[in-house]
N, C-alpha and C positions, 0 to 999 in steps of 0.2 A: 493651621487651617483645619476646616471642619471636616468628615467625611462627607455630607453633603454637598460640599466646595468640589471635593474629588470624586462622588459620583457625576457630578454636572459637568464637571470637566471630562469624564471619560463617556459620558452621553454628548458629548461634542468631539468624538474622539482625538479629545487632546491627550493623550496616554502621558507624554513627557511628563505637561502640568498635572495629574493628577498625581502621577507617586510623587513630585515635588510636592504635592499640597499632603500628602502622608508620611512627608519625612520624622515628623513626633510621632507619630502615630503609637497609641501604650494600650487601647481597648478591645478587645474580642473584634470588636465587627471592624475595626479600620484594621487590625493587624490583619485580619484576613484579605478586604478587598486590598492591600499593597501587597500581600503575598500573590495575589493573582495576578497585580500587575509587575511584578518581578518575575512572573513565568512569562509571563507576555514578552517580555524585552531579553525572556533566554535565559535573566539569573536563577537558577534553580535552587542554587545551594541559601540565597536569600529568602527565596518563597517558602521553603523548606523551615527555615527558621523562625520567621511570623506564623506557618500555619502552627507550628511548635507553641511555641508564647501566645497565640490566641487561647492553648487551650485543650478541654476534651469534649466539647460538647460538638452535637451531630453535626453543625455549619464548618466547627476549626477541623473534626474528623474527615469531614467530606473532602477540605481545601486540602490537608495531607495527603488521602488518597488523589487526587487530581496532579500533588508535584510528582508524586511516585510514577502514576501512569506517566507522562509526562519523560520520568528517568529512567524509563523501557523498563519500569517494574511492578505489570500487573499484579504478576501475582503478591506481592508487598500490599497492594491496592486495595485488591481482595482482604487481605487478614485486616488489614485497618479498619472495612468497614462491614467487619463481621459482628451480625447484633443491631449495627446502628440504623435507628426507624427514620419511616420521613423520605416523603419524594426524593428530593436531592440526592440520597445515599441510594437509595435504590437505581437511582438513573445514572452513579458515577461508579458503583459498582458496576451495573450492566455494560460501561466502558470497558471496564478492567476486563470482564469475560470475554468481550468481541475481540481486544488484544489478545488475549492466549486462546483465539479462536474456538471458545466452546458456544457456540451459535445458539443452536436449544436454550442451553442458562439466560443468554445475555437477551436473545428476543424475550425468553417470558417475563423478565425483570423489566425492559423497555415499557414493553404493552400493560404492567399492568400500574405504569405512573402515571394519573391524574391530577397535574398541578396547573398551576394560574402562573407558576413563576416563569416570565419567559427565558428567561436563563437555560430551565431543567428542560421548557419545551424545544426547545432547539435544539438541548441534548438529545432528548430521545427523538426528534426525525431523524436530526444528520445520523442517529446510533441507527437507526431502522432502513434507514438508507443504504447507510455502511454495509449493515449483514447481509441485503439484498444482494448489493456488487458482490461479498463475498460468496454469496453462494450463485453469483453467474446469471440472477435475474438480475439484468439489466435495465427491462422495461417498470418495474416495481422500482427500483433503485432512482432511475431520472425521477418518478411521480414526486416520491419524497425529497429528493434534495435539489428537485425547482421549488417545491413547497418550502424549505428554510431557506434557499435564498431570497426568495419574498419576504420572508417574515423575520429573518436577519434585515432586512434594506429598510422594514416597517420599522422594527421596534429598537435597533439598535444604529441604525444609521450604511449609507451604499457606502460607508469609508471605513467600516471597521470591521474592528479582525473578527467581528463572527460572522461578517459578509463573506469575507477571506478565505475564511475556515468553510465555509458553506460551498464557495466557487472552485475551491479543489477538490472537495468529495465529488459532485460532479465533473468535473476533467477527470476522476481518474474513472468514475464511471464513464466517460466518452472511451479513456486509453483505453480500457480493458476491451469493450463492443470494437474498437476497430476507427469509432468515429474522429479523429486523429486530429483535424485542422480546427474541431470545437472545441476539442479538450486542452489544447494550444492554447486556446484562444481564453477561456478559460482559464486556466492556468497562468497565461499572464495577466489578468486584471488582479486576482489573487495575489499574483508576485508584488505587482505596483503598489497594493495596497497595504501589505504588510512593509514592503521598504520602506514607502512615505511614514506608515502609523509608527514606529519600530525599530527601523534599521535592518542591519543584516543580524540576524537572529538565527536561534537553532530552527524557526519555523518557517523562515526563508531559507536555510539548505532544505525544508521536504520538499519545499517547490524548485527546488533547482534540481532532489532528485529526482520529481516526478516529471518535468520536462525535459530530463533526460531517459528517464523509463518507456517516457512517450517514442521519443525519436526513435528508441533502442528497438522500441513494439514495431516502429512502420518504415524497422532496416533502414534508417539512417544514422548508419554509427558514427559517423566522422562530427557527425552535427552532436550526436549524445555524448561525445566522451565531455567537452568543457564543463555539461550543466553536470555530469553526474561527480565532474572531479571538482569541482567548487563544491557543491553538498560536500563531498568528502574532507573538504581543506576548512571549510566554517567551523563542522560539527568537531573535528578535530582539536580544531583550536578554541572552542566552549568548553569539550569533555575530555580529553583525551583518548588514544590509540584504542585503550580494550571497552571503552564502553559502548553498551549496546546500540544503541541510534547510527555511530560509528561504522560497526560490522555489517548495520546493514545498508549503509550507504554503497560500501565497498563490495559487497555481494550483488549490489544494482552496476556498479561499475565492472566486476570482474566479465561478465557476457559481451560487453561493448569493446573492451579490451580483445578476447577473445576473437572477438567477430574481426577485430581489426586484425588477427595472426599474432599477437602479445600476449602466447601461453604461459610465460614463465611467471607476470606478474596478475595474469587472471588467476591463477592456480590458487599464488601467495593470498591472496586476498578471500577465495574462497575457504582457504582451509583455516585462514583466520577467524573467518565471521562464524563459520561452523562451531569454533572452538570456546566461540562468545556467545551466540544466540542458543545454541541449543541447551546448556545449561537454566537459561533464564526463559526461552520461551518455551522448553521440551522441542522432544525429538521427532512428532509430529505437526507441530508449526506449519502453517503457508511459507514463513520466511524459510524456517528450515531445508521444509522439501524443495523450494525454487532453491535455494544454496547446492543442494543433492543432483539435483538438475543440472545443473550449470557447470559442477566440476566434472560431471560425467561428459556431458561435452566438450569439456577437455581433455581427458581422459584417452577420449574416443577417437579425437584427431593425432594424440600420438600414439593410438595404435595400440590401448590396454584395452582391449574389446572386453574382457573378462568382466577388470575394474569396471569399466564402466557401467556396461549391463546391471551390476549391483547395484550401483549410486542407483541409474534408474529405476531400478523396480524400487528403491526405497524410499526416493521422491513420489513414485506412484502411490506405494500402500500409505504413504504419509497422507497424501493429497486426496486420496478417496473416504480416509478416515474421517479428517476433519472437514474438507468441502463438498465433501459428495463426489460420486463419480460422473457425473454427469455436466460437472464444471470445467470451463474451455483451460483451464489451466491442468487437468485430467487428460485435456488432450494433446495439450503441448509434449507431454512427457509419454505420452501414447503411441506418439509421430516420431520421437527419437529412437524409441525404445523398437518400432521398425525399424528407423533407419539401421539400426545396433544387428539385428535379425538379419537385415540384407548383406549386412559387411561380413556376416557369418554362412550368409550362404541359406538363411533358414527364410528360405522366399514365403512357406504359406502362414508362418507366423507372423512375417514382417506383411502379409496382405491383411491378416487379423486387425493387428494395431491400426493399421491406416483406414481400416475401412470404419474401425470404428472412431477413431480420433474423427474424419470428417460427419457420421453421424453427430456427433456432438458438438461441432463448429457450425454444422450446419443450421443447429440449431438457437446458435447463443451467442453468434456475432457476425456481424456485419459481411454478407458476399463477398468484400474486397479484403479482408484482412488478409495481411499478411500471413501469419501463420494458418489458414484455412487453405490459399493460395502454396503453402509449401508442400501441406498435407498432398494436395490433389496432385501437384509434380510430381513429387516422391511416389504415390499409385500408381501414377501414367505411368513411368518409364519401370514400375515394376513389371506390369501387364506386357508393356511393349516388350519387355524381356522374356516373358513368356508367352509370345506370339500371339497375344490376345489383343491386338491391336484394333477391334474394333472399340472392345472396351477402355479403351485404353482412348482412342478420337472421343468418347463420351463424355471424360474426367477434362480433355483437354477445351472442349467444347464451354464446358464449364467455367473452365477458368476464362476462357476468352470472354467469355459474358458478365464476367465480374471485375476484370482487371485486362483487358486487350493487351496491353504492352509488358506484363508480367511474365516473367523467366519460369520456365520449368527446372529444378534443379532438385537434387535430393540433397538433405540437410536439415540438419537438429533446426528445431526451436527453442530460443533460451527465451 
């Protein structure tokens, strides 16, 4: 059958029928669109191979970098499409940089794509989007990626996976704000849509791990452990134990674990992802420093105050490097790194971090978040330990006004 047979079939998102209608498929442009839809259904090491036999020209360069990002290997992504002109490269490199989180590079490569192709435009929202979340604008972040979910539903149809891919950027922009029952909600139209398009795919474990990331963010870990241990058993069973997508399944799962009192196999699974991500994304990574994070609160529950202090400040310097410090993920690690201070006895330190961790929740997510909500406990019952209990009814006041029925308690945020 003809490419044209298999564009129209994937503008009807029949994905099955159309890489059945590319099974000949022997020319530059059909060997590429069947490599895209062999990412689509999760075969990597297939897409991998069409974008190869397509070629060297900037379309087959472009599809090569795309499996690469794809097999957690930006920076691979990067050298491929160093040199190569031409919107589309410019817009799939600007991916690779938003993966290895260099923000600056990948926003000026974004902004400065002017194409007609809607493909590359929907790259560069959801990419403009993306950096937004990442750097903790939230309100910038929702503008853009309701704008591609519209224009995903316009030009590609409400059933296909760039609708998919558009309705989980947004849910994780909800997880991250706090907004929890949207990004839910969210997240599973997403989910629906790529099992019907698809099956179970390596891009149905990200939404099985980011509906457990969710639960994990609004402290329902009992509800997070299935979605984030299916992510973990899918992607396993695609790629195997050491590869990167992998490690980071399992570093979303090690905290849920943890929260549940299952330190021995949070631990394993942290110092594994460590041992995989930081080679391939570096040492300052989002993933990385959330990984630093999280074994430190391990750490810390049994009692290596020392160890742990470390991991945090090095999830900190990590996380202020690459997202600013002013990112609620700066504060997470702010509010532990008091808690660390208090267990030491080092009260006007451990008032430093809290006072500043809630300056910057206050500012960048939602009244009721959880973690906002822990910061402010962890204060109060400082205060109240040092007889300043007025201030201390102040912080509490607060919390009653964002979350009435919420616990005072001191304790890490993972």
């Amino acid at each position: 059958m003809s490419l044209e047979h298999a564009l129209a079939l994937r503008a009807r998102c029949d994905y099955r029928g159309a890489l059945a209608a590319l099974a000949d498929a022997d020319d530059a442009a059909a060997l590429i669109e069947r490599s895209r839809l062999h990412e689509d259904f999760g075969n990597y090491d297939a897409a991998l191979a069409d974008a190869e036999r397509a070629g060297t020209s900037p379309e087959a360069l472009v599809r090569r970098a795309g499996v690469a990002i794809a097999l957690r290997d930006p920076s691979g992504a990067e050298r491929i499409l160093e040199g190569v002109p031409g919107d589309e490269a410019r817009a799939e490199r600007a991916c690779a940089l938003l993966e290895l989180a260099r923000l600056d590079e990948a926003e000026l490569l974004f902004r400065s794509v002017a194409s007609d192709d809607p493909r590359v435009r929907l790259t560069v929202r959801g990419g403009i989007g993306a950096l937004a979340r990442a750097r903790g604008r939230y309100d910038d972040a929702e503008r853009e990626l309701r704008a591609a979910i519209k224009e995903a539903e316009r030009t590609f149809g409400a059933d296909s996976l760039e609708t998919g891919g558009a309705l989980n950027g947004l849910g994780m922009v909800f997880k991250y704000c706090g907004r929890f029952d949207e990004g839910a909600e969210l997240y599973r139209r997403a989910l629906e849509i790529l099992e019907r398009a698809v099956g179970e795919t390596r891009d149905v474990a990200a939404i099985y791990h980011n509906l457990g990331g969710l639960e994990h963010a609004r402290r329902n870990f009992e509800a997070a452990e299935p979605y984030a241990r299916r992510s973990v058993e899918i992607r396993r069973r695609y790629a195997g134990a050491d590869d990167p997508a992998v490690a980071e399944d399992e570093a979303a799962l090690a905290p849920i674990l943890h929260a549940l009192g299952r330190e021995e196999e949070a631990e394993q699974l942290l110092r594994h992802a460590l041992e995989v991500l930081g080679p391939v994304l570096g040492p300052d990574h989002p993933e990385v420093a959330g990984a630093w994070n999280n074994l430190a609160a391990v750490l810390q529950r049994r009692g290596e105050l020392d160890a742990a202090e470390e991991a945090y400040r090095r999830a900190l310097e990590a996380k202020e490097r690459t997202i600013g410090p002013e990112h609620p993920a700066v504060a997470t690690t702010l509010n532990n790194l008091g808690v660390n201070a208090r267990k030491r006895g080092r009260d006007d330190e451990a008032e430093a971090y809290y006072r500043r961790a809630l300056e910057i929740f206050d500012r960048r997510v939602e009244p009721d978040h959880p973690n906002r909500l822990l910061a402010l406990g962890n204060y109060a019952k400082l205060l109240h330990a040092a007889g300043r209990d007025a201030e201390a009814a102040g912080l509490e006041r607060r919390r009653e006004e964002a979350a009435p029925v919420a616990r005072l308690e001191e304790t890490e945020t993972t």
